[in-house]
mmCIF file of the protein (N, C-alpha, C, O) and its ligand, coordinates in Angstrom:
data_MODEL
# 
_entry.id   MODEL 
# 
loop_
_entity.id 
_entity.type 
_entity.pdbx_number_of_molecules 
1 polymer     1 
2 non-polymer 1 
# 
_entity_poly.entity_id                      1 
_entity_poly.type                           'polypeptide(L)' 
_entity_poly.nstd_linkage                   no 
_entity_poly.nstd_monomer                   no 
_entity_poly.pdbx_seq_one_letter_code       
;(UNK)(UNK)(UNK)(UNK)(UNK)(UNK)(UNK)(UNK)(UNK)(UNK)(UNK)(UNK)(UNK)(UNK)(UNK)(UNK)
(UNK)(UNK)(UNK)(UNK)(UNK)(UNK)(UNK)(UNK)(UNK)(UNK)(UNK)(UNK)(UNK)(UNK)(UNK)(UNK)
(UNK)(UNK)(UNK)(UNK)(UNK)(UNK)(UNK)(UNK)(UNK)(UNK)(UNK)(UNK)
;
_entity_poly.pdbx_seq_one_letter_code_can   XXXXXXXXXXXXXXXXXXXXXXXXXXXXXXXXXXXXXXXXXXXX 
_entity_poly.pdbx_strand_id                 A 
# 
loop_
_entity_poly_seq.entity_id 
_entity_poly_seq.num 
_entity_poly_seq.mon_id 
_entity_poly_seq.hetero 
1 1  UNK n 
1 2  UNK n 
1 3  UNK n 
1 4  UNK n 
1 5  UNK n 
1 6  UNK n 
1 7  UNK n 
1 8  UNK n 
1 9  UNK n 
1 10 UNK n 
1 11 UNK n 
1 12 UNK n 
1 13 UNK n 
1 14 UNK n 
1 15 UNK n 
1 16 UNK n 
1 17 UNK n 
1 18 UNK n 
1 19 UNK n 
1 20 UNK n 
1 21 UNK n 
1 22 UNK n 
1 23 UNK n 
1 24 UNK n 
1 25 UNK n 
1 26 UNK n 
1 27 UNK n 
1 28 UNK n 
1 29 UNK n 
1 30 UNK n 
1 31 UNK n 
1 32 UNK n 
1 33 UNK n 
1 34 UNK n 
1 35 UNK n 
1 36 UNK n 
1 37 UNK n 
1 38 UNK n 
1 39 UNK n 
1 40 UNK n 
1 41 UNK n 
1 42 UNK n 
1 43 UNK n 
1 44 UNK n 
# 
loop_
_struct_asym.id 
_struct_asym.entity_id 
A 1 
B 2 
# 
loop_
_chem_comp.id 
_chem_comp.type 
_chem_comp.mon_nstd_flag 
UNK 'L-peptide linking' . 
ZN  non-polymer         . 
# 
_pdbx_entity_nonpoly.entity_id   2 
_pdbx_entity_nonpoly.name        ? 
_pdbx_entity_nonpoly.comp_id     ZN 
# 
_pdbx_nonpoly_scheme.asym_id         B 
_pdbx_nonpoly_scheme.entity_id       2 
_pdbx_nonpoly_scheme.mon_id          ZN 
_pdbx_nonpoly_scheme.ndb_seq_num     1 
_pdbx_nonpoly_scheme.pdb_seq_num     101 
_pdbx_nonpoly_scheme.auth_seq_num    101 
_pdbx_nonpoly_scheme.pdb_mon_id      ZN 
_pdbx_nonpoly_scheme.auth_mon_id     ZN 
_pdbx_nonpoly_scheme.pdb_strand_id   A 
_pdbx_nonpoly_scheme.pdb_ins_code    . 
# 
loop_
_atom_site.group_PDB 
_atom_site.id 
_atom_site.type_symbol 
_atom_site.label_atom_id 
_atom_site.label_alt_id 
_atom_site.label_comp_id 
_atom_site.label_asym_id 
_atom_site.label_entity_id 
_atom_site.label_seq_id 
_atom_site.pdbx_PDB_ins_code 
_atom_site.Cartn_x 
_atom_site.Cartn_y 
_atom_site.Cartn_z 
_atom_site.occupancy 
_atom_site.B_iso_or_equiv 
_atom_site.pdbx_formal_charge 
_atom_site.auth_seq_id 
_atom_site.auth_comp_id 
_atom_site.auth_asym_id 
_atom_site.auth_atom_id 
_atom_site.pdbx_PDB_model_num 
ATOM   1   N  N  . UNK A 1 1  ? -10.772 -3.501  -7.494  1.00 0.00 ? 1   UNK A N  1 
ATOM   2   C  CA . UNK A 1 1  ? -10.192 -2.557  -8.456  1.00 0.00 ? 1   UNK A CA 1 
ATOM   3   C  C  . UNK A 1 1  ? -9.660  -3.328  -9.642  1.00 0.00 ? 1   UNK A C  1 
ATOM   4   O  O  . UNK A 1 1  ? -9.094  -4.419  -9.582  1.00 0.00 ? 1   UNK A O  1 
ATOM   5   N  N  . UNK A 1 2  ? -9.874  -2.734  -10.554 1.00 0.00 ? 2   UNK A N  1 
ATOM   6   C  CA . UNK A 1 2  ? -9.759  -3.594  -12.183 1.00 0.00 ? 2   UNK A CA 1 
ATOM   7   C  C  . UNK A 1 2  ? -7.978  -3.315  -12.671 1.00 0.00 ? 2   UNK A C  1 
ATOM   8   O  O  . UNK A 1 2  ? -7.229  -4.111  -13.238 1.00 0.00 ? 2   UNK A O  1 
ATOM   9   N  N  . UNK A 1 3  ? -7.694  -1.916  -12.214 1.00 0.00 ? 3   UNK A N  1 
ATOM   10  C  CA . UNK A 1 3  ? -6.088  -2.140  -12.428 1.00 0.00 ? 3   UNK A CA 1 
ATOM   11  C  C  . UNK A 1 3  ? -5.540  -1.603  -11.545 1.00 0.00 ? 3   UNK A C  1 
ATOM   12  O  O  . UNK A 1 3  ? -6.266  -0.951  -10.795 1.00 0.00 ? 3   UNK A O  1 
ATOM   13  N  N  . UNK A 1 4  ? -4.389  -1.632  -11.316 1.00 0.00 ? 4   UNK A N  1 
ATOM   14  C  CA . UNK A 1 4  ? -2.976  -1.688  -10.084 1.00 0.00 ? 4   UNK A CA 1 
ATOM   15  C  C  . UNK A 1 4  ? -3.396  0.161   -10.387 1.00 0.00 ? 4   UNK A C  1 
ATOM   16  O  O  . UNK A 1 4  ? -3.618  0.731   -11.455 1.00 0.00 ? 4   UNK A O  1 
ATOM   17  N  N  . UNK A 1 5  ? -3.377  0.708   -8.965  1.00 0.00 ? 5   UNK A N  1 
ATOM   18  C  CA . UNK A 1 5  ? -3.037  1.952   -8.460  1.00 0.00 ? 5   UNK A CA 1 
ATOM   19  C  C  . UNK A 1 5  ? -1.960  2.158   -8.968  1.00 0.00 ? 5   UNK A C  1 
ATOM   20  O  O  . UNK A 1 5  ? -1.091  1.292   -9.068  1.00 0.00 ? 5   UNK A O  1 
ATOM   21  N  N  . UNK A 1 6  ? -1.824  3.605   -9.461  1.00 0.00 ? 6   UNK A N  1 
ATOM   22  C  CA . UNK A 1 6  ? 0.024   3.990   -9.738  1.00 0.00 ? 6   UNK A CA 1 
ATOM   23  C  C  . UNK A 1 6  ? 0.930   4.423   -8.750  1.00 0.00 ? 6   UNK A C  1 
ATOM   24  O  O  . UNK A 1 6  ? 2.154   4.446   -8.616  1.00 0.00 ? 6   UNK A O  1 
ATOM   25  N  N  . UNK A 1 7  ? -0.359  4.858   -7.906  1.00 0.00 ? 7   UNK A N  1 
ATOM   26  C  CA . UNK A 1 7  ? 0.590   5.527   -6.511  1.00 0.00 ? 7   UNK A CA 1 
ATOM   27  C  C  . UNK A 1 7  ? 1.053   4.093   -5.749  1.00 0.00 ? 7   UNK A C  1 
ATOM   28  O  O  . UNK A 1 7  ? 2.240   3.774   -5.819  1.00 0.00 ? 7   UNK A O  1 
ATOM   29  N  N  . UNK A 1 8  ? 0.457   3.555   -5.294  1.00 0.00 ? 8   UNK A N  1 
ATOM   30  C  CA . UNK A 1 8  ? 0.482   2.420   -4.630  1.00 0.00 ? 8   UNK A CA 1 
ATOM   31  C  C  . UNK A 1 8  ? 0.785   0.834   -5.296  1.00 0.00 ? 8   UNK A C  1 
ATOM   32  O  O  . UNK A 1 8  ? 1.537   -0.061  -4.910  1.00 0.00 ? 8   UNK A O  1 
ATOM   33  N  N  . UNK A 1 9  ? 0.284   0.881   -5.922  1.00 0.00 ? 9   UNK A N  1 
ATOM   34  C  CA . UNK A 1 9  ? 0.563   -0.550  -7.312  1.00 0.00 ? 9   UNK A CA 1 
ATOM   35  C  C  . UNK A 1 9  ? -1.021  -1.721  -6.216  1.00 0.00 ? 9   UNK A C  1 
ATOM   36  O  O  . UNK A 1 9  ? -1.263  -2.913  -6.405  1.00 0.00 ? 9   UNK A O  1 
ATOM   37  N  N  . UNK A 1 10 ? -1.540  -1.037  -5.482  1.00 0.00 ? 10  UNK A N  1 
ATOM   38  C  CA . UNK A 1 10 ? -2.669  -1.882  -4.781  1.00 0.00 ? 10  UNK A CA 1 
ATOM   39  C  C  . UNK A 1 10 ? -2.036  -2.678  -3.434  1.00 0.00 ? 10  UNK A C  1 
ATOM   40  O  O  . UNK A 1 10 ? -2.475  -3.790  -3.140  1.00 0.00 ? 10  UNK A O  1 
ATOM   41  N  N  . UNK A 1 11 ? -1.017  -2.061  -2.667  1.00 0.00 ? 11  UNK A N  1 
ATOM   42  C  CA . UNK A 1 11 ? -0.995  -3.134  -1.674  1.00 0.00 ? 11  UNK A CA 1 
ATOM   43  C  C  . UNK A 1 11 ? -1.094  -1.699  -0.519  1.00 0.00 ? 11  UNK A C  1 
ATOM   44  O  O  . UNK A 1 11 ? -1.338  -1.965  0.658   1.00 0.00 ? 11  UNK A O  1 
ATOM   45  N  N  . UNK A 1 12 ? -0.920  -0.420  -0.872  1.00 0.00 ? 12  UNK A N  1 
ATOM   46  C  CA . UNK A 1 12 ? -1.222  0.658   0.079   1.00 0.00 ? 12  UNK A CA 1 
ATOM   47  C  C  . UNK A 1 12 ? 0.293   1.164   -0.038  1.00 0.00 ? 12  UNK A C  1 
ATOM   48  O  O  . UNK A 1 12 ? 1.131   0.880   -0.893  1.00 0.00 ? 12  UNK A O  1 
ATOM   49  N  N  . UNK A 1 13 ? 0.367   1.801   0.815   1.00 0.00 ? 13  UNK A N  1 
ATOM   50  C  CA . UNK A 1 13 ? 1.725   2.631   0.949   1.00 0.00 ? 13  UNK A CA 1 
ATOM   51  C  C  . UNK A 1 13 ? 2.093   2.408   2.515   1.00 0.00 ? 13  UNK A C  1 
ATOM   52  O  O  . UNK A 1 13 ? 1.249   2.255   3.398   1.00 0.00 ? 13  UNK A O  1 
ATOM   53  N  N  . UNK A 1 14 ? 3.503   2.416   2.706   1.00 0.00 ? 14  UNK A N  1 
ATOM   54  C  CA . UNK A 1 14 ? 4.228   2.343   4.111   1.00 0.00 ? 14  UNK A CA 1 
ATOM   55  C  C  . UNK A 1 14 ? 3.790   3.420   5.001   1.00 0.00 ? 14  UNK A C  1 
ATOM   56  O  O  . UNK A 1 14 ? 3.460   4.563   4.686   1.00 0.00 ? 14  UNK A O  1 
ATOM   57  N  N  . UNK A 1 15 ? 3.839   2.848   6.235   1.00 0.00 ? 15  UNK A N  1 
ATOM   58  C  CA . UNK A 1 15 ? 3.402   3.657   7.522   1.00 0.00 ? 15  UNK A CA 1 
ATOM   59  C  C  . UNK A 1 15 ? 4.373   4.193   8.019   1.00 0.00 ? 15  UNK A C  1 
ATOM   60  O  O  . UNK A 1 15 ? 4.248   5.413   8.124   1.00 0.00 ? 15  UNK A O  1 
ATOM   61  N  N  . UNK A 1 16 ? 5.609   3.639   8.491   1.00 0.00 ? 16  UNK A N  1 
ATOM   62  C  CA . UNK A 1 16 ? 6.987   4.596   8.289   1.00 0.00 ? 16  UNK A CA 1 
ATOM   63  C  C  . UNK A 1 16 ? 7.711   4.954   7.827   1.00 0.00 ? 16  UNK A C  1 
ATOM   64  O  O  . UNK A 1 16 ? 8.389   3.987   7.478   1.00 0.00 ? 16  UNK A O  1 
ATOM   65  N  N  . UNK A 1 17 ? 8.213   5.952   7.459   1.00 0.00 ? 17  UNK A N  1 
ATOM   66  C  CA . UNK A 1 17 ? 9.225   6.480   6.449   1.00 0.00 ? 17  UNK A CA 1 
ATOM   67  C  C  . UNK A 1 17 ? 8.475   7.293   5.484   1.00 0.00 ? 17  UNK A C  1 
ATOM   68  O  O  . UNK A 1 17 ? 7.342   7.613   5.844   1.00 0.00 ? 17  UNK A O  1 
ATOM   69  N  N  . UNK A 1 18 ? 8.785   7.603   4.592   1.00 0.00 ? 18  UNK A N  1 
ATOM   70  C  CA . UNK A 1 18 ? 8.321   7.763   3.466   1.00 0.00 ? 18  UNK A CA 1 
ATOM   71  C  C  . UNK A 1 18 ? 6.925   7.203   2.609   1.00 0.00 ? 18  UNK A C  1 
ATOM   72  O  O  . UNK A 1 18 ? 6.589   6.019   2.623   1.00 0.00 ? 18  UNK A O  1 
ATOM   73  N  N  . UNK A 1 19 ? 6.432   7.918   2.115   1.00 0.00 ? 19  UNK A N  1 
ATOM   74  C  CA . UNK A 1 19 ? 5.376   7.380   1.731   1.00 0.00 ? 19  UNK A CA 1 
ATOM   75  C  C  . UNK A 1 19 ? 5.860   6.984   0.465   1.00 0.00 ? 19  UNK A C  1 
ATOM   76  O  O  . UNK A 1 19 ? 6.254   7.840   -0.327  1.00 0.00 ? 19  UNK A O  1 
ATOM   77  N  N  . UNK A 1 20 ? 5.876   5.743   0.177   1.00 0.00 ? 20  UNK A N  1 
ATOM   78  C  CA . UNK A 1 20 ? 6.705   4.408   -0.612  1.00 0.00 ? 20  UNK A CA 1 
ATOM   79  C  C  . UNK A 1 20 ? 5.410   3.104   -1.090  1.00 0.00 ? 20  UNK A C  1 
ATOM   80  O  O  . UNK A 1 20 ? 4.801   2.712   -0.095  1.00 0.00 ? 20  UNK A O  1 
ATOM   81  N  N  . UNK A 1 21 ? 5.216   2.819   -1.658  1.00 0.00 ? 21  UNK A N  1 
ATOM   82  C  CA . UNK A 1 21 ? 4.722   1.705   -2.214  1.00 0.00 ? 21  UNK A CA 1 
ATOM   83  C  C  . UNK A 1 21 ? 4.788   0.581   -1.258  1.00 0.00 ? 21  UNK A C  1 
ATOM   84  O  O  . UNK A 1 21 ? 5.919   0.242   -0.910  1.00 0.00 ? 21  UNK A O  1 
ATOM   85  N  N  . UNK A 1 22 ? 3.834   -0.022  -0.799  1.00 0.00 ? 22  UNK A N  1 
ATOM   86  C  CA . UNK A 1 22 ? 4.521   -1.702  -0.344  1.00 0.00 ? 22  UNK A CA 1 
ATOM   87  C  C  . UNK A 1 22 ? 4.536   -2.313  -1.612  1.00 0.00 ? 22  UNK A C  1 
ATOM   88  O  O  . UNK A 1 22 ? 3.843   -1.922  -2.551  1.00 0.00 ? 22  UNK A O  1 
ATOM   89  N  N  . UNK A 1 23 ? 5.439   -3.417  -1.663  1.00 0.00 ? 23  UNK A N  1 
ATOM   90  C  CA . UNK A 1 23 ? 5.518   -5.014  -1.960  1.00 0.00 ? 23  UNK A CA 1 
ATOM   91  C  C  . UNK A 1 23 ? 4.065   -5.557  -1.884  1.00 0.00 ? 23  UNK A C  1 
ATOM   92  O  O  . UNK A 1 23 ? 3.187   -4.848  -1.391  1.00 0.00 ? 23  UNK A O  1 
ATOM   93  N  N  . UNK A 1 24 ? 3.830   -6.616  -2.289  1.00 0.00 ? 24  UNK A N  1 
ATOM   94  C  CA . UNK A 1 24 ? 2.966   -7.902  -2.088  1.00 0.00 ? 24  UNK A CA 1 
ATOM   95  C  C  . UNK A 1 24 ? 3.560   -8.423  -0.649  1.00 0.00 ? 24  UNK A C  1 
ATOM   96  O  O  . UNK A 1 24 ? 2.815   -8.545  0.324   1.00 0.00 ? 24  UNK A O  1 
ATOM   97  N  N  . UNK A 1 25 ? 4.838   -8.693  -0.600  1.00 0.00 ? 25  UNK A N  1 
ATOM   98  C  CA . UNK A 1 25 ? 5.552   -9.640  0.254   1.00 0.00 ? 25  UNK A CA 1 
ATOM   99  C  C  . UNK A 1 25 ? 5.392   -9.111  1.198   1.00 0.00 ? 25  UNK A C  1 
ATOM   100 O  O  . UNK A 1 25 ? 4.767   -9.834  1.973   1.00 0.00 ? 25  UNK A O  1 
ATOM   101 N  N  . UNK A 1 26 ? 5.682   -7.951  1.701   1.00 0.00 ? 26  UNK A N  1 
ATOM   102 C  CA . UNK A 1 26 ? 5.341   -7.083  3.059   1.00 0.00 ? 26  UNK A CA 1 
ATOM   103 C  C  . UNK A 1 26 ? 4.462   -6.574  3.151   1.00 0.00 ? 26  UNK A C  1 
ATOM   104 O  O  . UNK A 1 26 ? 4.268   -5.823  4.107   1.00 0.00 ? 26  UNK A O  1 
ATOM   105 N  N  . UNK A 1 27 ? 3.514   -6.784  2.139   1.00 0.00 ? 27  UNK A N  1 
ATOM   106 C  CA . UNK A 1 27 ? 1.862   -6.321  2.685   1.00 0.00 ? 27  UNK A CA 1 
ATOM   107 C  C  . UNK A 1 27 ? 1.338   -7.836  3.070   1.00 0.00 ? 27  UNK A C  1 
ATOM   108 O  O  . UNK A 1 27 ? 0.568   -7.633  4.009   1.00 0.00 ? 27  UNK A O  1 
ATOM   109 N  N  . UNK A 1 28 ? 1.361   -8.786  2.898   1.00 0.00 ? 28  UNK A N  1 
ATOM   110 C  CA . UNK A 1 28 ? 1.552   -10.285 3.373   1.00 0.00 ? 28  UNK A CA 1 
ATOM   111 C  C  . UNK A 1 28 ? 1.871   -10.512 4.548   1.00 0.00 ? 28  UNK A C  1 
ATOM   112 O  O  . UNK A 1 28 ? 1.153   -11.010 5.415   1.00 0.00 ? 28  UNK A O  1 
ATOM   113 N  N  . UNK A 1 29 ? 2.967   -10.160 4.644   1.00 0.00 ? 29  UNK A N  1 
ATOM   114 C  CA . UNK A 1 29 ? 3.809   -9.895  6.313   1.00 0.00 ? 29  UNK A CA 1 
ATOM   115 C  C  . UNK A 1 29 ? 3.180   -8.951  7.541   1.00 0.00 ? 29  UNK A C  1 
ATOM   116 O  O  . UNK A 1 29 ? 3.748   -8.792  8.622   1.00 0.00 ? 29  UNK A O  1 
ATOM   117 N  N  . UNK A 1 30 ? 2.069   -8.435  7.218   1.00 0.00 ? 30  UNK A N  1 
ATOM   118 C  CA . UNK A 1 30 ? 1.752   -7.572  7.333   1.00 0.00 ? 30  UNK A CA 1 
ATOM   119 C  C  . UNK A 1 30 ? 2.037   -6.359  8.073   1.00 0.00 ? 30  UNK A C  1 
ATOM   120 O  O  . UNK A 1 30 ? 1.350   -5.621  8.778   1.00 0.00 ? 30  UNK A O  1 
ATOM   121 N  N  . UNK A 1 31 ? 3.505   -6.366  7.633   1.00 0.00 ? 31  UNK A N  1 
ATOM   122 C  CA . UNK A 1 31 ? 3.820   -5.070  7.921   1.00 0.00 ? 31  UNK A CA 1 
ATOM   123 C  C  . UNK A 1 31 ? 3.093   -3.644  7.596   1.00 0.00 ? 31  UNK A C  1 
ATOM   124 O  O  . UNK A 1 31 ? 2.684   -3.407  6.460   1.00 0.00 ? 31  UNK A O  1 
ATOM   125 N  N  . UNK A 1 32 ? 2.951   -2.660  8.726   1.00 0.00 ? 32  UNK A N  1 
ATOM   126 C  CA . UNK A 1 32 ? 2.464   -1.621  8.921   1.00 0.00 ? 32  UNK A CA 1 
ATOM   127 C  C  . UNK A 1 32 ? 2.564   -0.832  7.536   1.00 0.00 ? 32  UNK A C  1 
ATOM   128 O  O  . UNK A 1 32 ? 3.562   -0.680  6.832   1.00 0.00 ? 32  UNK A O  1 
ATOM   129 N  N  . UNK A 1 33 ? 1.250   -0.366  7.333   1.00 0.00 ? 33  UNK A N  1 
ATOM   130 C  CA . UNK A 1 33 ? 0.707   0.285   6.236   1.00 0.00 ? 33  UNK A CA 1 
ATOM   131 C  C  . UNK A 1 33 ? -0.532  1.423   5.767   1.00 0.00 ? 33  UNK A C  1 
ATOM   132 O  O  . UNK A 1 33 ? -1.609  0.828   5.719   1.00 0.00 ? 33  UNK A O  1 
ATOM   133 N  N  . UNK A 1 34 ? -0.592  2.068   5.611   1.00 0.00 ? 34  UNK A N  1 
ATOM   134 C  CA . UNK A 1 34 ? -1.526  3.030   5.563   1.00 0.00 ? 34  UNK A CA 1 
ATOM   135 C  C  . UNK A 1 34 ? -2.275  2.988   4.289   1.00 0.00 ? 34  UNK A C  1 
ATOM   136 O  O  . UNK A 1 34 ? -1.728  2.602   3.257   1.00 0.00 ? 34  UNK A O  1 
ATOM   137 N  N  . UNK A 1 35 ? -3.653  3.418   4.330   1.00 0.00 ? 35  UNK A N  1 
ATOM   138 C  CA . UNK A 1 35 ? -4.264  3.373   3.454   1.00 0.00 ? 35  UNK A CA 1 
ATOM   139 C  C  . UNK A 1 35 ? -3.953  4.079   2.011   1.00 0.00 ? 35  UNK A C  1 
ATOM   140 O  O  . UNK A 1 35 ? -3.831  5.278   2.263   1.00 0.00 ? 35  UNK A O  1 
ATOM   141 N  N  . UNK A 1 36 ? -3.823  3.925   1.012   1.00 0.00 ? 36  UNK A N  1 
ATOM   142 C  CA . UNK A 1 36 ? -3.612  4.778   -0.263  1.00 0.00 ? 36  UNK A CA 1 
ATOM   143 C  C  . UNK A 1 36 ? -4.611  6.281   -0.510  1.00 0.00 ? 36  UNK A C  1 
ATOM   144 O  O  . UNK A 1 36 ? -5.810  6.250   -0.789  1.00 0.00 ? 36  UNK A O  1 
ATOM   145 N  N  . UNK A 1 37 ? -3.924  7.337   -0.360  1.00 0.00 ? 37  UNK A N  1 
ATOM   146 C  CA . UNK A 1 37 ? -5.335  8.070   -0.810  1.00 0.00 ? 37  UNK A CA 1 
ATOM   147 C  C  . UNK A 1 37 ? -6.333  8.302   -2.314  1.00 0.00 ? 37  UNK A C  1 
ATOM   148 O  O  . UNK A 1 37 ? -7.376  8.943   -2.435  1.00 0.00 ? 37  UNK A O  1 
ATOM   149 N  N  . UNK A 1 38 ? -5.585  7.546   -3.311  1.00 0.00 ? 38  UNK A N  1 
ATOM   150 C  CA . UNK A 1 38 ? -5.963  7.210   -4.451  1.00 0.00 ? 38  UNK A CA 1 
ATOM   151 C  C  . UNK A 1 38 ? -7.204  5.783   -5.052  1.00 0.00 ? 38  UNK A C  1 
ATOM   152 O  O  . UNK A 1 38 ? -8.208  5.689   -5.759  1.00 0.00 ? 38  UNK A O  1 
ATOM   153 N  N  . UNK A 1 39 ? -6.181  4.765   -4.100  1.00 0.00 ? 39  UNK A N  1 
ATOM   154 C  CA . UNK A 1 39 ? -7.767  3.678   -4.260  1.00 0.00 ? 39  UNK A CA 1 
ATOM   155 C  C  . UNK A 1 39 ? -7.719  2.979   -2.862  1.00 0.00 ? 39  UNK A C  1 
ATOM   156 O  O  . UNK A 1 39 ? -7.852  1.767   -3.034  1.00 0.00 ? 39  UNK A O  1 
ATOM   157 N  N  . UNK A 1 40 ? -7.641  3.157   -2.128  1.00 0.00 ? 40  UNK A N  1 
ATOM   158 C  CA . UNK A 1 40 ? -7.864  2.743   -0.526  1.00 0.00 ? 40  UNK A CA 1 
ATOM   159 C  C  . UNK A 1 40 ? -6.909  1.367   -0.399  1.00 0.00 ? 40  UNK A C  1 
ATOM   160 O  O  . UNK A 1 40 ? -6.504  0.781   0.605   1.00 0.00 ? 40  UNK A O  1 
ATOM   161 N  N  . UNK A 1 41 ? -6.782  1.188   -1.337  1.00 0.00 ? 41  UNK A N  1 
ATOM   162 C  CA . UNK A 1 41 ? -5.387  0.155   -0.499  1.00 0.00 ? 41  UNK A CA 1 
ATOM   163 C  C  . UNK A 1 41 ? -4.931  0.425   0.768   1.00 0.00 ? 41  UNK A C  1 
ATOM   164 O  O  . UNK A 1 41 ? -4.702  1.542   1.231   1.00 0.00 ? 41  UNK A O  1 
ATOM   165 N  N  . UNK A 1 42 ? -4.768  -0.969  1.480   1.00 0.00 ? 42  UNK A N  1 
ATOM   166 C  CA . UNK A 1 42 ? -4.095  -0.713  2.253   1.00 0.00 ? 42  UNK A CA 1 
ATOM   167 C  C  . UNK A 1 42 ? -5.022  -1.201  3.824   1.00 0.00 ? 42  UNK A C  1 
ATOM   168 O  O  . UNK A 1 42 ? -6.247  -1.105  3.905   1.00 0.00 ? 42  UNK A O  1 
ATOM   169 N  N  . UNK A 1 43 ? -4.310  -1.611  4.733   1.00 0.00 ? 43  UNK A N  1 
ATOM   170 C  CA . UNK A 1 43 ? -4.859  -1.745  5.956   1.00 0.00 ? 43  UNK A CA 1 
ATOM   171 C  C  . UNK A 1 43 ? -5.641  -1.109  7.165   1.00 0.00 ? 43  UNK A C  1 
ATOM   172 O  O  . UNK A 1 43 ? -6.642  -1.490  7.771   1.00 0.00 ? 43  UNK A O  1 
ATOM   173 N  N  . UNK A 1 44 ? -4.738  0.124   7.315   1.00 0.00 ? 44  UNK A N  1 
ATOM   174 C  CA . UNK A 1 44 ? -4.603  1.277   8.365   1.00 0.00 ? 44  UNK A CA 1 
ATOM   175 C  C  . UNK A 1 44 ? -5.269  1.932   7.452   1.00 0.00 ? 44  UNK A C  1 
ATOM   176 O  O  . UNK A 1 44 ? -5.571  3.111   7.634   1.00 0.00 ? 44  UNK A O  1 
HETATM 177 ZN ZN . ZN  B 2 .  ? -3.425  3.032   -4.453  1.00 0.00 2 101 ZN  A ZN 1 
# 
C-alpha cells in the first residue's frame, strides 16, 4: 500500500477492546490484532 490507511494508519486495528489503531510497537510485539476492513492490515 502506497499510503498509511486512515482507519488503521497500516498496522491493523486491536483485537480487544475497541476497535483502535495499533502502534508499530505493538504490532511488532505482536500483540493481538485484527485485520483492517479498509486495507487488510493486520494479522488475524
Ligand atoms: Zn487500514
Amino acid at each position: 500500500m502506497a499510503e498509511k490507511c486512515t482507519l488503521c494508519w497500516g498496522y491493523g486495528l486491536w483485537a480487544i477492546g475497541d476497535e483502535v489503531p495499533m502502534g508499530p510497537i505493538d504490532f511488532e510485539d505482536g500483540e493481538p490484532n485484527k485485520k483492517c476492513p479498509e486495507c487488510g492490515s493486520g494479522r488475524k
